[in-house]
N, C-alpha and C positions, 0 to 999 in steps of 0.2 A: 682352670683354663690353661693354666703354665704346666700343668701336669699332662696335661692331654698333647701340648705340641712339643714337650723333651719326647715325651713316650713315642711318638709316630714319627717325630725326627730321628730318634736313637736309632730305633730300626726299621729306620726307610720303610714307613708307610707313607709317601705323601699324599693318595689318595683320600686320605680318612682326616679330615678337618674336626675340630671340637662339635661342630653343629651335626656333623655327619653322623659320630659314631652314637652321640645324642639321640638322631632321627632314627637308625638302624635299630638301637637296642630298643625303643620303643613300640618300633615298628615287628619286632623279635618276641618281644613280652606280649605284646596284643595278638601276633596272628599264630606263634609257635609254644605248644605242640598242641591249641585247644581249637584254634579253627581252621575248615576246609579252606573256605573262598574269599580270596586266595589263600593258598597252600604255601607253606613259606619252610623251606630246606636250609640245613646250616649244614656247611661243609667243613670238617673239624682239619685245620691246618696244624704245621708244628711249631707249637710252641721256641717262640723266637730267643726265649734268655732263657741258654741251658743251665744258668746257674742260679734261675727261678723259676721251675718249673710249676709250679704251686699258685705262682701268683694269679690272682684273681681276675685284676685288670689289665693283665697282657693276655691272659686263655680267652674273654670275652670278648676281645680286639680282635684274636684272629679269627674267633669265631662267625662275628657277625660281619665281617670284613668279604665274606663270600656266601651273603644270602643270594638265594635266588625264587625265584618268584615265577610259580608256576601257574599260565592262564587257565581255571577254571572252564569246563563245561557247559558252565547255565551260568548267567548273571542273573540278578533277581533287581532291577532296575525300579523304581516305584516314583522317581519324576526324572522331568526334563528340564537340566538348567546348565549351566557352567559347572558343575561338575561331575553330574554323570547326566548320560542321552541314552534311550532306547530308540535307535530307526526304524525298529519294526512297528513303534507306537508313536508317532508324530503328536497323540494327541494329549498326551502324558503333558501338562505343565505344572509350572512350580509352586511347590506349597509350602505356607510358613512354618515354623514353627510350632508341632502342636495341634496344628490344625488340619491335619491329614489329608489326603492326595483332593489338588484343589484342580479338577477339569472342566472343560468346555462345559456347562448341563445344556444339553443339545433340546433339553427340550424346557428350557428357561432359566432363570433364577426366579427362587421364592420375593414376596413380594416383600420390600423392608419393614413393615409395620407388620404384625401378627396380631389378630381378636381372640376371644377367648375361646370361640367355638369351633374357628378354623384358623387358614392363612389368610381368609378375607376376599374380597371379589377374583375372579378370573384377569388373568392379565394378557397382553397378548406375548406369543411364546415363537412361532416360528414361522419364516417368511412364505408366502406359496410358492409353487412352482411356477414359472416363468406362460407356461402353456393350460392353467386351473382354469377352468369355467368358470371360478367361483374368486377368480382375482378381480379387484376391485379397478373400479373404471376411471376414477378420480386421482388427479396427478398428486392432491394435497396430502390423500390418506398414504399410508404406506400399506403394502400391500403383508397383512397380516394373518395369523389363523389361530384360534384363541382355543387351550386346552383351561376345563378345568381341574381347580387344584383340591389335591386331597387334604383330607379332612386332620388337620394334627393328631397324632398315637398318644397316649397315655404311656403307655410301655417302655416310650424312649426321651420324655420328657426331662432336660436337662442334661441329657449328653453332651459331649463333645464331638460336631459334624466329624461323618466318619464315611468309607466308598463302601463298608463289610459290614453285612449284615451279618448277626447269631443268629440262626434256627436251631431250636432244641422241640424235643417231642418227634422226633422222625422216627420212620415206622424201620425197624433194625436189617429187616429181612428184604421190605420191599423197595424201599431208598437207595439212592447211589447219586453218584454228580451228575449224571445223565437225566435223571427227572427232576433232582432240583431245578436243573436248569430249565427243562422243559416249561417249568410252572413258572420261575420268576424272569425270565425272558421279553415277559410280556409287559413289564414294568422296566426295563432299561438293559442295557448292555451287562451278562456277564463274563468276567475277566477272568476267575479262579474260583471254584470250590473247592472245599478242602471239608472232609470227617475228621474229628478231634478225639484219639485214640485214649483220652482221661478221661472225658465224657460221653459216654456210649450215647445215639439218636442223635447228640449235635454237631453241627458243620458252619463253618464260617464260608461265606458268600461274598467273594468281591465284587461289587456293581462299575460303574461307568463311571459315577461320581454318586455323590452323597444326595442329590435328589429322587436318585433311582432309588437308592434305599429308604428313599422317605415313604415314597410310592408301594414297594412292595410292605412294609411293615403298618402302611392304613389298609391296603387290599387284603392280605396276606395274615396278617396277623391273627391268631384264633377258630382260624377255619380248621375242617377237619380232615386228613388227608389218610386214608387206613385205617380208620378207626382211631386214629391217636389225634390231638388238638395240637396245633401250631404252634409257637409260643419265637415272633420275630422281631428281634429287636436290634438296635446300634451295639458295635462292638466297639472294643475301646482298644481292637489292631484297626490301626491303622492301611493293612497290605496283607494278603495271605501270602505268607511264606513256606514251599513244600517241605515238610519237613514230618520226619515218625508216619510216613506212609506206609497202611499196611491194605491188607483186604479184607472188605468187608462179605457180608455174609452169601450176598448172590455172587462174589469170585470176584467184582470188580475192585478198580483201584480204589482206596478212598482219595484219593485227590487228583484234580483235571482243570487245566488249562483252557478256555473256551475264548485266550481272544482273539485268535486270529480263525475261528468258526465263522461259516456264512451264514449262520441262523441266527445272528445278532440279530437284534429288527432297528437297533437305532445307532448304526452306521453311519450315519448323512441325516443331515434333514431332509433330505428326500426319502429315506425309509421312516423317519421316525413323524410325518407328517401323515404317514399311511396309518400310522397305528391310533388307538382310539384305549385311553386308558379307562379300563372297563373294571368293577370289584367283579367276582366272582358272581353265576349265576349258571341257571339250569340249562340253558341252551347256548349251544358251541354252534361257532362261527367255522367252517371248514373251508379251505380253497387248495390251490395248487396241487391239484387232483386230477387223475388223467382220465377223458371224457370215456371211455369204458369202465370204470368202475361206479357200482350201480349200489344200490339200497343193501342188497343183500349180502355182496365182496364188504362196505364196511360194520354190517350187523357181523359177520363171520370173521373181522377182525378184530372186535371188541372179545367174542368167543374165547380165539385163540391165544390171547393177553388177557385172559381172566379177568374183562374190568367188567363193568355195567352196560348192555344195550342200549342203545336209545329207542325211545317208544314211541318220534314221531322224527319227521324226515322231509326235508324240501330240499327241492334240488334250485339252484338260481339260472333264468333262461340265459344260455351263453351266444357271444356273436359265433357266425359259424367258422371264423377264421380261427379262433380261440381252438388254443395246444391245453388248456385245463377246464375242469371246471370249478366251482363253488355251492354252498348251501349252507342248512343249517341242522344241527341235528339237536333234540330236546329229549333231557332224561329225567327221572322217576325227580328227580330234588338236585339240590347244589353238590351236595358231597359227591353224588353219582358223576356228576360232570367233571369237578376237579380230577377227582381219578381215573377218570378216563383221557384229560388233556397232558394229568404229569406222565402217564404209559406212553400216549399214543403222539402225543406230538412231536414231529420232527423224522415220525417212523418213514421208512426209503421204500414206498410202492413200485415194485418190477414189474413190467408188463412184458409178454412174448415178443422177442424179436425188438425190443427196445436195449436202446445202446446207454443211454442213464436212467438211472432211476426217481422218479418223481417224491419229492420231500412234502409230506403231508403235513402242513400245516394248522392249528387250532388255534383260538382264541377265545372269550367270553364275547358273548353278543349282548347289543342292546336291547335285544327283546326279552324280554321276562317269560314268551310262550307264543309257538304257532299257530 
């Protein structure tokens, strides 16, 4: 300590206190010359005792005595607390240690006791809408709407709660972040996909929070997607981080950002009370369709994205004021249906003389068959 204030007395540094040059060289050692963000520059001054020029502890003094600190491009932000905030993500909150990104689950928390076979009865999960039909008339009750909960994984039994899911087994050629998303969309908000450039077919999946990955790894888990099997599990990142991005084999990026996408579906509890968490099944749920397109425009679009036709087709009766329409379409088995939702959902139908284009929407329905 009496070394450090002769030395910045001698030659008039009084800026640089014993705790300073402390915090600098710390701060010098952790961010220079091995990481980006932030980027941290040392400006090499002159050596202040010409008749030590060698010394060790005065070349480091001037060195670090004119860091600067240059603001990064991209923050990579993963909560919201007192010491760092993302205002583009309000709903980011804070998580403890260990126990990785801990948000809102918009569409509950699991129940505190678990049974062996599941999570145990249905609980109620989120409020109606103010204007439902189906809102209760009674001042006592709270006005509730009850999802049931999926079935506990095998696969991820004794993890550590995590918002990222691993998918391994992805088909090399016809995968990209574009159809993952497509497929697990349907089970919570996703935030980041990322392909992992050590292990070819797998990608980490950041979700909304850790229920959504519970969700997609009982739905999701084992199914078949291109002929290759599924294989979804808890990852033990906590956050995808972009990093060793390269392209994958159809040209695309291997990693994509999707959270400020409007094809979230569980935005609000007013979207995520519209959705209906469904396992996978032979007949798709189709809406947000523009009332010209007919039987044949989506048999001719399955066509031209090489997926599977479907082999039967209802169309649902619309009021006449209605700017879309809805139905359902049923194909040969499940797998057909899968791969026709991770191609085709979300695809932007043009119509002539239309000024945007209509975002086609899928889902899994609750009917087993028309």
């Amino acid at each position: 300590m009496d070394e450090f204030k002769m030395l910045t007395s001698y030659y008039n540094i009084p800026s640089l206190s014993a705790s300073d040059i402390r915090r600098r060289a710390a701060v010098a050692q952790e961010w220079f010359p091995g990481s980006s963000s932030p980027r941290v520059e040392l400006s090499m001054g002159k050596i202040l005792n010409p008749n030590c020029p060698n010394c060790p502890l005065l070349h480091f003094i001037c060195c670090i005595s004119s860091v600067k600190v240059k603001l990064p491009t991209r923050l990579n932000v993963i909560k919201n607390d007192n010491e760092s905030w993302d205002y583009t993500k309000p709903y980011l909150v804070r998580r403890d240690r260990g126990k990785g990104r801990q948000r809102q689950a918009i569409l509950g928390e699991h129940p505190s006791s678990y049974s062996e076979n599941g999570y145990g009865p249905p609980c109620p999960l989120l409020p109606l809408p103010g204007n439902s039909r189906y809102k209760l008339t009674s001042v006592d009750v709270p006005d509730m709407v009850s999802y049931p909960l999926p079935q506990s994984s095998s696969s991820y039994s004794g993890h550590a709660p995590s918002s990222v899911a691993m998918v391994s087994g992805l088909h090399p050629s016809k995968m990209n972040c574009t159809r993952i998303f497509n497929l697990f969309c349907l089970y919570g908000n996703i935030e980041k996909v990322k392909f992992m450039k050590s292990v070819p077919g797998t990608a980490l999946v950041e979700m909304g929070d850790e229920y959504a990955v519970d969700r997609a790894i009982t739905h999701l888990n084992s199914i078949k997607v291109f002929g290759k099997r599924l294989n979804v599990c808890v990852s033990k990142q906590h956050a995808v981080i972009p990093s060793q991005v390269f392209e994958l084999e159809d040209g695309s990026s291997s990693y994509k950002d999707f959270a400020m996408t409007r094809n979230n579906r569980f935005s609000s509890a007013g979207q995520a009370s519209k959705n209906i968490i469904q396992p996978p099944s032979a007949v798709l749920h189709y809406y947000n369709v523009p009332p010209c397109i007919s039987q044949d425009h989506l048999l001719r679009l399955c066509t031209e994205h090489d997926v599977p036709g479907f082999v039967k087709f209802k169309m649902f009766d619309a009021k006449p004021s209605s700017k879309t329409i809805s139905g359902l379409l049923e194909f040969d088995n499940k797998t057909e249906a899968v791969e026709v939702l991770t191609v085709l959902n979300h695809y932007q139908i043009r119509i002539p003389n239309g000024s945007n284009p209509y975002t086609l929407k899928l889902c899994f329905s609750t009917s087993s068959h028309l």
